[in-house]
N, C-alpha and C positions, 0 to 999 in steps of 0.2 A: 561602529556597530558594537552592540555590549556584548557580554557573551553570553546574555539568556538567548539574544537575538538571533547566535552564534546556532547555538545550541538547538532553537525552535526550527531551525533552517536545515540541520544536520539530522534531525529526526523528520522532517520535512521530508528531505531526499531519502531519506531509506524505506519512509511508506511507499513514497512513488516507483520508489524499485520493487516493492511486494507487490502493488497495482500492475506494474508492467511485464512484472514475471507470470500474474495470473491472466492476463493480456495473450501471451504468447502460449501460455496452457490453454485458452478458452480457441483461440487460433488454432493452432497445430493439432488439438482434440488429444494432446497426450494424456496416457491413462495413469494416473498415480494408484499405486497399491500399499499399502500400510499393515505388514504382516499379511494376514489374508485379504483383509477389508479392502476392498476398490473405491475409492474415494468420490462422488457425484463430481460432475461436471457445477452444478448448481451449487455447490459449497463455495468453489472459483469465482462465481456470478459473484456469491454474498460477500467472499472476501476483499476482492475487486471493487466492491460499493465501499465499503468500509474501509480500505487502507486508500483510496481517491478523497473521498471526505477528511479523513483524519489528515490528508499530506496537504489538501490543501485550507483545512482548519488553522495547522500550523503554520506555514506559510502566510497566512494573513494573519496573525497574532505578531508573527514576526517582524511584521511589516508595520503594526500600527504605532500612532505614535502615539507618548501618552500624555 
């Protein structure tokens, strides 16, 4: 394995850790506050969409052969 490979794999698994952390937020209904601002429940949805696609974008780049 090369180490772009290495690498697309390594960023791979830290989306899927942001996915799974907003996983457990959308779960549990925990309220995040930021200074005063309370942050939507629906920001989690969009972020959840987008670090799922990204983790598994790279994971198949990772993968492919060239």
């Amino acid at each position: 394995m090369s180490s772009q490979a290495f690498g697309l794999r390594v960023a791979s698994a830290i989306f899927a850790l942001f996915a799974v952390g907003h996983v457990v937020r959308l779960v549990k209904q925990a309220q995040v506050t930021v200074a005063t601002h309370q942050i939507p429940m629906s920001l989690s949805v969009v972020a959840l969409v987008i670090a799922a696609i990204l983790s598994i974008w790279l994971m198949r780049l990772s993968s492919a052969r060239p």
